[in-house]
C-alpha positions in Angstrom: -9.8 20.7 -41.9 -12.5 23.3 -40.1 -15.6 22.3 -39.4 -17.2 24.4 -42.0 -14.8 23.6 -45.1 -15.8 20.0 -43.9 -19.9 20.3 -44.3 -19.2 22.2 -47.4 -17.1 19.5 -49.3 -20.2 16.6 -47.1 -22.8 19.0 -48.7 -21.7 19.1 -52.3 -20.9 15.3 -52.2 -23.9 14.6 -50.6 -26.2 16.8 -53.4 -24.0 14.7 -56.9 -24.9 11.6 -54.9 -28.8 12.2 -54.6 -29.7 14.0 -58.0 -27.6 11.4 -59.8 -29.3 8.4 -57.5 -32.7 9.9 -59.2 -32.1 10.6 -62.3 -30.6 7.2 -62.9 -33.3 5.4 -61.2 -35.6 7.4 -63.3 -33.8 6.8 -66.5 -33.4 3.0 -66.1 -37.1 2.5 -66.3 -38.2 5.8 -68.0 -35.7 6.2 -70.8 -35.8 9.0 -72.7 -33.7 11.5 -74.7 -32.9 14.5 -72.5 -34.5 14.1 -69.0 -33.7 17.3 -67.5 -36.5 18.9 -69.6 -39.1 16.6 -68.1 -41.0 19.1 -65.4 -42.2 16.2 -63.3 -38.9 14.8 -62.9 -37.4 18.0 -61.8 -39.9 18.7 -59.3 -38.9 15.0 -57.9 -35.5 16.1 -58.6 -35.9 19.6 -56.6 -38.1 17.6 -53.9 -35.6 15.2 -53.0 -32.4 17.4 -53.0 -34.4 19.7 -50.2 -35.8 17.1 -48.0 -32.3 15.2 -48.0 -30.5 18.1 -47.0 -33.1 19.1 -44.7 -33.1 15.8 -42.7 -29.4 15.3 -42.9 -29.2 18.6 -40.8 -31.5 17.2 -38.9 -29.8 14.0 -37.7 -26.6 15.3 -38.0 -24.6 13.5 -40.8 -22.5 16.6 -41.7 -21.4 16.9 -38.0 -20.4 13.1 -37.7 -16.9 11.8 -37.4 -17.0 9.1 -39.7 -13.7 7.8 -39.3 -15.2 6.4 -36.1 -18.3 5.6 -37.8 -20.9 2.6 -36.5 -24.2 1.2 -37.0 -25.8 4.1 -34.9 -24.9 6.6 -37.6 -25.5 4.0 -40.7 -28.8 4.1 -38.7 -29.2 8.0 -38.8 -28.4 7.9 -42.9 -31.1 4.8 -43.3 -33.7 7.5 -41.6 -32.3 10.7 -43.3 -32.7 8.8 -47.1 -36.2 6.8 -46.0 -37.7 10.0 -45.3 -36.4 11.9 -48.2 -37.9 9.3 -50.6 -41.3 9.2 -48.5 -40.9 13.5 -49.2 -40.6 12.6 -52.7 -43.2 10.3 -53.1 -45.8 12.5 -51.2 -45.2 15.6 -53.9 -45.3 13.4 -56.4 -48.5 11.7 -55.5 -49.6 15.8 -54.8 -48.6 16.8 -58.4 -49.6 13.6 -60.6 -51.6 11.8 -58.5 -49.5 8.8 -58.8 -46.2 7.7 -57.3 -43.3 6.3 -59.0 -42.7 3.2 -57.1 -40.4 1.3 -58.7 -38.3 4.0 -60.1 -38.0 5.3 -55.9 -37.1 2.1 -54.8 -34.0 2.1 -56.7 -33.2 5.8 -56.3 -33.3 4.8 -52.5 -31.5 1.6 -52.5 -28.7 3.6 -54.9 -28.9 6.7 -52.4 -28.0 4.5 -48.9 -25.5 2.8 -51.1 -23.5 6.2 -52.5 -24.3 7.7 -49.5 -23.5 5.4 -46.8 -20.5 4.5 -49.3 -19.0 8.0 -49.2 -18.5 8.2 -45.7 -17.4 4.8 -44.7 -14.9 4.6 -47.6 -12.9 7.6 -45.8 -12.9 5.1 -42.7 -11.7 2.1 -44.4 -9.1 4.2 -46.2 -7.6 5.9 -42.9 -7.4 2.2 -41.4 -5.7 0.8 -44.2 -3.2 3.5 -45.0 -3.3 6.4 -42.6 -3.3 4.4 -39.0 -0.4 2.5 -40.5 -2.0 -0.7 -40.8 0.7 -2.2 -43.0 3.1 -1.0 -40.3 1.6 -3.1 -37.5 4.1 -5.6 -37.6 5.8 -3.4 -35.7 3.5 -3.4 -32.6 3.3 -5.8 -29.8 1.4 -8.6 -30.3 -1.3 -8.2 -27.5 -4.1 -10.9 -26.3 -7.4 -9.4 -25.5 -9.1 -11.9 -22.7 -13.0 -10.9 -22.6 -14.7 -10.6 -26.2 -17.5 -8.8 -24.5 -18.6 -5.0 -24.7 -15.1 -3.9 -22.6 -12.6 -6.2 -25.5 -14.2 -5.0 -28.3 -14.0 -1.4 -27.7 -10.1 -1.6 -26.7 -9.6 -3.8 -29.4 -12.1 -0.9 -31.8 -9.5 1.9 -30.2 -6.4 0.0 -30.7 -7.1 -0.6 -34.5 -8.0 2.8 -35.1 -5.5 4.9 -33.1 -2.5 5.3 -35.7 0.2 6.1 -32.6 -1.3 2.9 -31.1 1.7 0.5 -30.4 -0.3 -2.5 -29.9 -1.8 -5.1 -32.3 -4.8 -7.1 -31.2 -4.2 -10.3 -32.8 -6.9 -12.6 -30.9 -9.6 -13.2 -28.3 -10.0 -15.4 -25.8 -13.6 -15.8 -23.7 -15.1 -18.4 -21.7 -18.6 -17.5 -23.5 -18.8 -20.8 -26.1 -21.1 -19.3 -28.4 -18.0 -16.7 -29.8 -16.0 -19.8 -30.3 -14.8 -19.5 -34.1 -16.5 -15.8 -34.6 -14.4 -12.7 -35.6 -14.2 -9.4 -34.0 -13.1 -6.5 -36.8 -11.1 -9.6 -38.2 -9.4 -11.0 -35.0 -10.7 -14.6 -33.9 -12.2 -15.5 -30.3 -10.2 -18.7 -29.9 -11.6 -20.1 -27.0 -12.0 -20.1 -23.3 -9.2 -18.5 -20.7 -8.0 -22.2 -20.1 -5.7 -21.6 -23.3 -3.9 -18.7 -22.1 -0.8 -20.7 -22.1 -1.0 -22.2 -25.5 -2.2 -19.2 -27.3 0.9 -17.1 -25.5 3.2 -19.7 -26.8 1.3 -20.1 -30.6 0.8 -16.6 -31.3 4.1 -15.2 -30.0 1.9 -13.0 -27.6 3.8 -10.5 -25.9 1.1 -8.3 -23.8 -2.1 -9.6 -22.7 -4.9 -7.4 -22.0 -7.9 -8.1 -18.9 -10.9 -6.8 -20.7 -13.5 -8.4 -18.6 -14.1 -5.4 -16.0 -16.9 -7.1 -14.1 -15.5 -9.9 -12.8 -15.6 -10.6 -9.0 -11.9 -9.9 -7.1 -11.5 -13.5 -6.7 -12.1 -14.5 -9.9 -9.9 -11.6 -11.7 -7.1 -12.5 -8.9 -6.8 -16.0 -10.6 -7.3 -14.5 -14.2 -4.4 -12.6 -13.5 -2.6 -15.3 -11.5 -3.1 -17.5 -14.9 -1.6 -14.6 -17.3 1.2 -13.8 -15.0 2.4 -17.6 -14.9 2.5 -17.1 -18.7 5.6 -14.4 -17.8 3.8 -12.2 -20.1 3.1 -8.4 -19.1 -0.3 -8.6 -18.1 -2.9 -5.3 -18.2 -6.0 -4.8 -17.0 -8.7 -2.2 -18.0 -11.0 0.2 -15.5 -14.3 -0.7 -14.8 -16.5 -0.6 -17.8 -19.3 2.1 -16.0 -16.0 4.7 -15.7 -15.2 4.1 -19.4 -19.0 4.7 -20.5 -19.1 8.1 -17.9 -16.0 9.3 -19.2 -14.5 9.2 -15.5 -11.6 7.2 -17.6 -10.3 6.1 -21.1 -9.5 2.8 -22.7 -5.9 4.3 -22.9 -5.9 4.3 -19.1 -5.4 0.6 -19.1 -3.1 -0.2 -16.6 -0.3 -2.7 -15.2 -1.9 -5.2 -13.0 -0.9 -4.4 -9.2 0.4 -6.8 -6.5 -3.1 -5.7 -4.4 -5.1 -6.9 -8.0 -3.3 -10.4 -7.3 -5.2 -10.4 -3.1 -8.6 -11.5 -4.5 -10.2 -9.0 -1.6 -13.7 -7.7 -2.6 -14.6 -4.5 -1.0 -16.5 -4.2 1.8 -19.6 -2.1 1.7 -18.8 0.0 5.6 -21.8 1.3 7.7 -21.3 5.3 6.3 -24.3 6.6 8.7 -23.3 5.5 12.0 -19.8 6.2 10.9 -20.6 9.1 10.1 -22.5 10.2 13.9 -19.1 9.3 15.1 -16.9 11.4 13.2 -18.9 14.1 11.3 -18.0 17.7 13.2 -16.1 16.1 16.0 -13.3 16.0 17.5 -10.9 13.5 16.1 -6.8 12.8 17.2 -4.9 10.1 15.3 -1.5 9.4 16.8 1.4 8.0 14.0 -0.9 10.2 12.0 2.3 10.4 9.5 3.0 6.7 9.0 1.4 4.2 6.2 -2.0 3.3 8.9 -2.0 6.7 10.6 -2.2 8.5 7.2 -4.7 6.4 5.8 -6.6 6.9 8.5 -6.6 10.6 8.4 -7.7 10.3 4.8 -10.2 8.0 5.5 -11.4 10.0 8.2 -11.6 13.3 6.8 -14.0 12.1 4.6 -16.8 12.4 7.1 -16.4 16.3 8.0 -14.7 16.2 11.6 -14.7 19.4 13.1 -11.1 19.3 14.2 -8.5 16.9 12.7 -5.5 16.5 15.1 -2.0 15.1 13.4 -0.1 13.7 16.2 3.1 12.2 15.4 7.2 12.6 16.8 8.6 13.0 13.1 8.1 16.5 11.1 8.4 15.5 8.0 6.0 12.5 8.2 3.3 15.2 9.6 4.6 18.2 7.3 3.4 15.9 4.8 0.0 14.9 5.5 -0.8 17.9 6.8 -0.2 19.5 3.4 -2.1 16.7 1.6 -4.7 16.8 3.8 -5.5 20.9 3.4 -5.8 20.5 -0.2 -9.0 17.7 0.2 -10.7 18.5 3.7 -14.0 21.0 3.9 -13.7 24.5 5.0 -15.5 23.1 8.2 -12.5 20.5 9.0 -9.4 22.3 11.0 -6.3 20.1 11.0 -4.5 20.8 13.5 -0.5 19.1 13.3 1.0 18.2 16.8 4.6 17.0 17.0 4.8 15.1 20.0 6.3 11.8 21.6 3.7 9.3 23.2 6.8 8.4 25.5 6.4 12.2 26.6 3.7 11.4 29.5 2.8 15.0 30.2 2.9 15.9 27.1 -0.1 14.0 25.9 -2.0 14.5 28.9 -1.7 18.6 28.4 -2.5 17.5 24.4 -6.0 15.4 25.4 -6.7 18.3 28.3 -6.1 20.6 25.7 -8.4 19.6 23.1 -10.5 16.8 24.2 -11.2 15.0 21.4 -13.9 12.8 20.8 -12.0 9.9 19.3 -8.6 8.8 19.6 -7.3 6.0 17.0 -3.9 5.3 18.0 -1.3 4.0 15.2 2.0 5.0 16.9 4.1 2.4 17.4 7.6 0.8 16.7 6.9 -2.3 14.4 9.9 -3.7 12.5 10.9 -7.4 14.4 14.1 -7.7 14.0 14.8 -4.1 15.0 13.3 -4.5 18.3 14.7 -7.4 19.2 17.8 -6.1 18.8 16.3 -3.1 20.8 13.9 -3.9 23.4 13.9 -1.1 25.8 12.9 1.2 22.9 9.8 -1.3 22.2 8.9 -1.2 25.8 8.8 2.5 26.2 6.8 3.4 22.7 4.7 0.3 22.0 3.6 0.0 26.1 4.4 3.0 28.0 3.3 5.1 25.0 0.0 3.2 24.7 -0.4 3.6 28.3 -0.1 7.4 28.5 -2.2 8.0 25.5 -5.1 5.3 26.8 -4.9 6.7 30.8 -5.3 10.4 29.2 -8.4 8.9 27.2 -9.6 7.5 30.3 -8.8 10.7 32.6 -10.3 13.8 30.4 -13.6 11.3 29.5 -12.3 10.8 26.2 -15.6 8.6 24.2 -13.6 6.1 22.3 -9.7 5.0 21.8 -9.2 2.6 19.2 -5.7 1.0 19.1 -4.1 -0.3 16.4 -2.6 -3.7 16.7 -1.1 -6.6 14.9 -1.5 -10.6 13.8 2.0 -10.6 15.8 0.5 -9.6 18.9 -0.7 -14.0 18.8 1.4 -16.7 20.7 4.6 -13.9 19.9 7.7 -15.4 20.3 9.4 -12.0 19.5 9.3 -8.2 21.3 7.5 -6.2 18.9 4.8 -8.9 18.9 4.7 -9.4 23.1 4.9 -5.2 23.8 1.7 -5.2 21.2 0.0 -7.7 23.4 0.9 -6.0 26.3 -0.8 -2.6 24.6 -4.1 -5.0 24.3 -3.9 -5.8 27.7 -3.6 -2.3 28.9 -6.9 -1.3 26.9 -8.8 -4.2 28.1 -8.0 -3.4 31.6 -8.8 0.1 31.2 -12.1 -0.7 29.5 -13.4 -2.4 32.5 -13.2 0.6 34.7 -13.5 3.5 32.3 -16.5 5.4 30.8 -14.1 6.1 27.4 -14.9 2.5 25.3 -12.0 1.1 24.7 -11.3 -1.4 21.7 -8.5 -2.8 19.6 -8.0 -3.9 16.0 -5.8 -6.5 15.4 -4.8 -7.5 11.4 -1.9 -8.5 9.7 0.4 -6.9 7.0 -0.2 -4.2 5.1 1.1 -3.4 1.1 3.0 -0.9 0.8 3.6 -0.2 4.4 6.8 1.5 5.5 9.1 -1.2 6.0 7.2 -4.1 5.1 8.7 -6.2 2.3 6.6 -4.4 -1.1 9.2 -1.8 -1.0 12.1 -3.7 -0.1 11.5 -6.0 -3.2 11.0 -3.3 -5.3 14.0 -1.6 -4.4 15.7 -4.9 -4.6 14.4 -5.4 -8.4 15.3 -1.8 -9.7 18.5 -2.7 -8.5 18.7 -5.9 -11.0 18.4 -8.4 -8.0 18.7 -10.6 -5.9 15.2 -10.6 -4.3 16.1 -11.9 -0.3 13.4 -13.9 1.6 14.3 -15.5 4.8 12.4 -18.9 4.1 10.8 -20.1 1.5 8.3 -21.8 3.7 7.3 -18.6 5.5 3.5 -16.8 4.7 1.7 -13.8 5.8 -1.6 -12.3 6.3 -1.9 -9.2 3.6 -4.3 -6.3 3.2 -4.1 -3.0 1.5 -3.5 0.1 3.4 -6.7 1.9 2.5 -9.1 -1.1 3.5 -7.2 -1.8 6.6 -7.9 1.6 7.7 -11.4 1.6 6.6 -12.0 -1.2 8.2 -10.5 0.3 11.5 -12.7 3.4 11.4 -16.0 0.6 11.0 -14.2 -1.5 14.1 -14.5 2.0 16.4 -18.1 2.1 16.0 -18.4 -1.3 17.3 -17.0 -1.0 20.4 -18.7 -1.4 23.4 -15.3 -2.1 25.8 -12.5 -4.1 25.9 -12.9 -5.6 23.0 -10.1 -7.2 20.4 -11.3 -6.9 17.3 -9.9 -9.1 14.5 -9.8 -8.6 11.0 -10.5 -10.9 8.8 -7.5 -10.9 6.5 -8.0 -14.0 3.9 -6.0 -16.3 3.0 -2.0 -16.6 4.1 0.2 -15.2 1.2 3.6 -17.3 0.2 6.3 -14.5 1.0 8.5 -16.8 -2.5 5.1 -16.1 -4.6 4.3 -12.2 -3.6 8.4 -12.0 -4.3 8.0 -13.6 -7.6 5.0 -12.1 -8.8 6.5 -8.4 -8.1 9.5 -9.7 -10.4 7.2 -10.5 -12.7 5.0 -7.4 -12.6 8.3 -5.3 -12.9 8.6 -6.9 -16.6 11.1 -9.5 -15.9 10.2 -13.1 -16.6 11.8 -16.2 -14.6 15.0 -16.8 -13.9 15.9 -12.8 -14.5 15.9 -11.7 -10.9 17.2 -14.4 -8.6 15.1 -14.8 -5.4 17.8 -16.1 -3.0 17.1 -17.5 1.1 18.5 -15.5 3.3 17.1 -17.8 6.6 14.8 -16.5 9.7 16.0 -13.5 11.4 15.8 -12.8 15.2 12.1 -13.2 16.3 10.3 -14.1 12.8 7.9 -16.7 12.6 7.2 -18.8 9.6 3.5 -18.3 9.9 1.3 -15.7 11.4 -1.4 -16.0 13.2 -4.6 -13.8 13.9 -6.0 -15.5 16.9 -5.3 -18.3 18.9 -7.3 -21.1 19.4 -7.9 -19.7 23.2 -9.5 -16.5 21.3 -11.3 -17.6 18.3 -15.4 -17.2 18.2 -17.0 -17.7 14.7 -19.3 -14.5 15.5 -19.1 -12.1 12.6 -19.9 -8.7 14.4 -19.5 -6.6 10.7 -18.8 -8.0 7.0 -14.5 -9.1 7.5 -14.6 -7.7 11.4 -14.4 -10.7 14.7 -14.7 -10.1 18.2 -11.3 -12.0 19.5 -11.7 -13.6 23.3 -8.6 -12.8 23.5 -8.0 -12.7 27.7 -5.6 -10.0 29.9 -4.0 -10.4 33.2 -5.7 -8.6 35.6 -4.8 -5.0 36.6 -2.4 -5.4 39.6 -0.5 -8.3 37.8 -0.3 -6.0 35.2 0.7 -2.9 37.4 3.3 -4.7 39.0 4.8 -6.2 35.9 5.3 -2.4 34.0 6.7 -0.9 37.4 9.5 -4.1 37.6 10.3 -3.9 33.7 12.2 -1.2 33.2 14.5 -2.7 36.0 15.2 -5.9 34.2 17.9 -6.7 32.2 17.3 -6.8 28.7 17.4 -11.0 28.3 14.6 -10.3 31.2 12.9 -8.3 29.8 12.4 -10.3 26.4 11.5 -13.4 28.6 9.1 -11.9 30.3 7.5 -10.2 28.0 7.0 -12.9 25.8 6.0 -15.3 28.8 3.2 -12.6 29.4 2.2 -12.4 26.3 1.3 -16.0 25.4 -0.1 -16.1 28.9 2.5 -18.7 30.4 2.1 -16.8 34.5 3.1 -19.4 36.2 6.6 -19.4 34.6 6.9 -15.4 34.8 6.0 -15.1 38.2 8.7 -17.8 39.3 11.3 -15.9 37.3 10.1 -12.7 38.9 11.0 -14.5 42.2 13.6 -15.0 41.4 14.7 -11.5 40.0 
């Protein structure tokens, strides 16, 4: 219906309800044979008709939707009918000198009925019968958990969306005063501690997180709780994007493995980030992997003046380079660079070239198993890379290099782990004789990351199963890849020289729970996807650490970010040890590394003797 035809058909509605509102209020107490020929009754009559119409305009009653209709607009018709009558009773007192009291009162307690009547009767009706109420037993059964501002709008939208395929059918909040109340006709049962039972009681079969201002810690067990239930679990955006319109209650969405972390954010130091990064000069190596991407985007936030891609893969920096062009400023150029960091010459013409100011560098072979299995590959990108890109830092007077490093990089007892110590050590050295401050960010896994074990269980669970872990036993340190990389950026501006900088990565993560959680995020309850033990490959460990008990320090130099004491061999140990590796075998070269690398000297230098 048009918006005209539909003030038309509120107008004439509107004008039967107030003339027959006076008239019978006049009638009832004034009875007499034919009131339309009493003058002062149609003066009150004419009076009333105007100034209703007049103030409807006014506050809008013929523009309302009142299918959607609240108190706010029952408000609007409460004003719009007070001040009609007060109209009313001013001409009359103007005319006759004396006001009808009585015979108002009920005119207006008989006009805020019929009016406020008329329209809400259109939304009971398109509840009842148009939404398809008597239909609902076709929707899921859903469990609203907050009864606050946040539940009671979804659960307002849900009843009133006819295509809605969901049934609110109960609340639950920890707030003891709803206990027993009803929300549009669905109880608050109690507190979040009956999840369980009211899953099981009320044949539940999607539960809702309505509760948007809950601390991460908090809503990581909320969800924890739901997901134990083997229920689909949703959660709803933050309440402030609902009310600004950045989002819509139908933007409720599944609950993510990164939801289940418990991480708050942390709040970085934008201004001195910013005089580090804003029109300068900045080169991320591995720009096209999970970190080095991140980083990119985290960094082209603040405005550099030239954003360099470096990376050996074209697609990878084909990619990011195209993402990248759509967000940046017109005062950021990116500039891709397909290079090898095994390619000395290469990078040293690259940093001649362009001279950046800042140098994070994410390049590096990671996978475990892989490099055990492949050494010599781990010792030419992970050390000799790192080396050519941290000695060109050093030569062309580069300001800061930040490397990126690992929670393997501790007490390693595999490759990838020692050749990423190694990398630390090669910084530290450097940083003692170098004007470029050097620095390195150690944390632990990342979700999501390229050939971390997110996407391998998700590959695993599209495929119906099974869901391999090596040891039930086994845990990890997780982040996600955006605060990792933030928290990298804040790391660099902390850097004075040489120093390791930890992470501080929470609590360890069960590899059997993250696997079993994902099975249940992907919809499938227990016992659906089997999670099978597949035993420890070549250079895992059970559990990770982040420092050693030679390294730790409880000084918190930023919110999340430590200072590591973590200690190098000196420079001509070091020297001699990368020009005698690439001579060794590759057993020798995996004992020494690792010897190195938990600082056992005394045991490398007698096998070195004996080489």
């Amino acid at each position: 219906m048009s918006l005209r035809k539909r003030m038309s058909m509120l107008v004439i509605v509107d004008s039967c309800i107030v003339l027959f509102s006076i008239y019978i209020g006049y009638f009832l107490l004034h009875p007499i044979d034919n009131p339309f020929t009493d003058t002062f009754l149609l003066i009150s009559s004419l009076t009333i008709f105007l100034a209703h119409h007049g103030f409807a305009m006014y506050y809008g009653l013929y523009r309302k939707v009142w299918e959607y209709a609240s108190v706010r607009e029952l408000v609007s018709i409460f004003k719009a009918v007070t001040l009609s009558i007060i109209a009313v009773a001013i001409i009359q007192f103007i005319v006759k000198g004396d006001i009808l009291y009585r015979a108002l009162s009920i005119t207006w307690m008989l006009h805020i009925l019929l009016i406020g009547g008329s329209r809400l009767s259109w939304r009971v009706f398109r509840d009842t019968y148009i939404s398809g109420e008597k239909f609902t037993n076709k929707k899921k059964r859903t469990l609203i958990i907050g009864a606050g501002s946040a539940g009671t709008m979804i659960a307002r939208q849900l009843l009133r969306n006819s295509e809605a395929t969901l049934k609110p059918v109960a609340f639950l909040d920890d707030d003891s005063t709803k206990k027993g109340l009803e929300i549009f006709n669905i109880r608050v049962l109690g507190g979040i501690d009956i999840i369980a039972d009211a899953v099981k009681d009320l044949d539940i079969e999607l539960i809702i997180i309505a509760i948007p201002s809950l601390d991460k810690q908090t809503s990581a067990m909320l969800m924890q709780k739901c997901l134990d239930t083997g229920i689909h679990t949703q959660i709803m955006p933050l309440i402030e994007d609902l009310l600004t319109g950045k989002v819509s209650v139908n933007e409720i969405r599944d609950v993510k493995i990164e939801d289940l972390l418990g991480r708050e954010e942390v709040e970085l130091d934008l201004e001195t980030i910013s005089t580090k990064l804003t029109n300068k000069k900045i080169l991320i190596t591995g720009a096209g992997g999970s970190i080095g991407s991140e980083i990119c985007r985290q960094v082209a936030r603040f405005d550099p003046k030239q954003l360099l891609l470096l990376g050996h893969g074209e697609n990878s920096i084909y990619t990011i380079d195209m993402e990248l062009r759509k967000k940046v400023s017109s005062n950021t150029e990116i500039i891709p660079i397909i290079a090898d960091i095994q390619d000395r010459n290469r990078i040293f013409d690259i940093v001649s070239e362009y001279k950046p100011d800042v140098i994070y560098h994410a390049a590096a072979h990671k996978h475990v198993p892989l490099m055990e299995y492949n050494p010599m590959e781990a010792v030419k990108n992970n050390i000799f890379g790192t080396k050519n890109v941290a000695e060109a830092a050093d030569m062309f007077g580069i300001g800061y290099f930040v490397m990126i490093s690992t929670d393997k990089a501790v007490n390693p007892p595999n490759v990838m782990g020692a050749t990423k110590r190694f990398a630390e050590m090669i910084v530290q050295n450097l940083a003692k004789k170098s004007e470029t401050k050097f620095a390195a960010v150690r944390f632990g896994n990342v979700l999501g990351s390229r050939g971390s074990v997110v996407p391998l269980f998700k590959k695993q669970i599209m495929a119906g199963g099974p869901v391999t872990i090596t040891d039930e036993r086994m845990t990890r340190y997780f982040m996600t890849i955006p605060e990792a990389s933030r928290l990298v950026i804040q790391a660099g501006t902390l850097a004075s020289g040489g120093e390791v900088f930890v992470l501080d990565m929470g609590e360890p993560v069960k590899i059997v729970d993250l696997a079993n959680n994902l099975i249940r995020l992907s919809g499938y309850s227990k016992g659906e996807i089997e999670v099978k033990e597949t035993g420890i490959r070549p250079g895992e460990k059970l559990y990770e650490e982040l420092m050693n008990e030679n390294e730790r320090q409880s000084e918190v130099v930023f919110p999340k970010i430590y200072i590591g004491k973590a200690t190098p061999i000196t420079g001509n140990e070091l020297d001699y040890l990368l020009e005698k590796i690439p001579t060794l075998s590759t057993s020798a070269v995996k004992d020494i590394l690792v010897g190195v690398a938990n600082q056992k000297n005394v045991e490398v230098e007698q096998k070195l003797v004996r080489m």
